[in-house]
C-alpha positions, 0 to 999 in steps of 0.5 A: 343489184338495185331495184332500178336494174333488176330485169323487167318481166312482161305482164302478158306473154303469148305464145304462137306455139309452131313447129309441130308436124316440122318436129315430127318430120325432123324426127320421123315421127308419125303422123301427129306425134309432133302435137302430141309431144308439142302439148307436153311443152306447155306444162314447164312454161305455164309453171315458170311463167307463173314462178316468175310473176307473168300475170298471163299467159295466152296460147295459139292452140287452133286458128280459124285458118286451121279449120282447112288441115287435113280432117284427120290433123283437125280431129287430132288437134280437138282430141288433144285439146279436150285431153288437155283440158282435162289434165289442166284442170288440176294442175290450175287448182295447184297453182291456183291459175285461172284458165280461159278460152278465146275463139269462135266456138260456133265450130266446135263439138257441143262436148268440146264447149261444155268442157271448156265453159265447165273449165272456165267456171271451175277455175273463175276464183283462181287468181295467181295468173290466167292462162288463156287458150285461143281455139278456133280463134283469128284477130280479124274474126275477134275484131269483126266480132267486136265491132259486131257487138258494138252495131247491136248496142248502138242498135239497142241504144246502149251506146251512141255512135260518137261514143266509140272510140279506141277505149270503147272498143277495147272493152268488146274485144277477147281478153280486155280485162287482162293487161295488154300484150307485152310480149309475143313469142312465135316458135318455128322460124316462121317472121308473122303473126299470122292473125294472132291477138292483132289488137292486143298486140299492138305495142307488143315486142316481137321475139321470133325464134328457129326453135320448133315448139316441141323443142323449147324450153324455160331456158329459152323463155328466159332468154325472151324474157332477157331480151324483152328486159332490154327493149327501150319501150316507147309507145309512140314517145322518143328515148329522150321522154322515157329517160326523162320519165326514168329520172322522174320516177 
């Protein structure tokens, strides 16, 4: 297999991690089984993802919307968090991987995120790959957020107003010194996005899969990752332009 051939892996994979409390009622599991045994699922994913070269990695952990669950679903899901921060930690020093978090923290417990800043700090020099956990997190809040932060330094006159533009704001949203999304990977039948990195995703390719979260496995994030290989990425440009620059190259 010449070089040319050889499959084309995303630099950014992220994951909407669904079908949980599905799995739990398929199973007849009790009440938040489903997370728990969803939470086991990432372990092998991180690992391959950093075997085969992904550069990052984010995952739809808790959505803004999800503040709304029933508040025992909600204690669950932020016990679990804090459990896998912990058992994370780690396994990020063994694999040298760095891990982040994204997401309006004004909601979650003073314990939660000094945890999570502690994580952060731990792991900064870490650099085989970055795993990313989005809590508490929706795209609409983090472009608002952005464009919030934008006001301030116009405000502050630290950038003028015919400064901003699509490179500019780039720079104000989460995970804008990682590579852009390449690859988006929902679980759980479901066909949406469901405000999930809408900016970063722009020029994502979308893989949807029946597969319930706690279900899936390396052998079907290859079979992504096949899939992704054989997308003829455009960006706007016709076949003919990305043939041509094949050539070029």
């Amino acid at each position: 297999m010449t070089l040319q051939e050889e499959p084309l892996l995303p630099k950014h994979v992220a994951i909407i991690m669904d079908g949980n409390n599905r799995f739990a009622k398929k199973n007849k599991l009790q009440k938040g089984d489903g997370h728990r045994e969803g939470k086991n699922v990432l372990d092998p994913i991180v690992e391959h993802c950093k075997r085969v070269g992904v550069q990052a990695l984010t995952v739809f952990a808790f959505s803004s919307e999800n503040w709304n669950r029933p508040q025992f679903e909600v204690d669950l899901l932020m016990k679990l968090l804090e459990d896998t921060i912990h058992e994370q930690l780690p396994r990020m020093e063994k694999f040298n991987i760095a891990l982040r978090f994204i997401g309006d923290r004004s909601k979650l417990s003073n314990e939660l995120k000094d945890l999570m800043l502690y994580a952060e700090q731990k792991t900064a020099s870490f650099n085989s790959m970055t795993l990313t956990i989005a809590i508490s997190y929706g795209g609409m809040w983090d472009m608002a957020h952005a464009a919030k932060c934008i006001a301030q330094d116009v405000v502050d006159g630290k950038v003028q107003v015919d400064q901003i533009n699509v490179d500019l704001f780039d720079k104000y949203v989460s995970l804008n010194d990682l590579p852009a999304v390449d690859l988006l990977i929902r679980t759980g039948g479901d066909y949406r996005l469901s405000n999930f990195l809408l900016w970063q995703a722009a020029y994502a390719e979308l893989y949807f899969t029946d597969t319930l979260w706690p279900e899936f496995t390396v052998k079907e994030l290859d079979h992504a990752f096949d899939v992704f290989s054989g997308r003829e990425r455009r960006f706007g440009k016709t076949s003919e332009q990305i043939q041509q620059a094949k050539i070029e190259n």
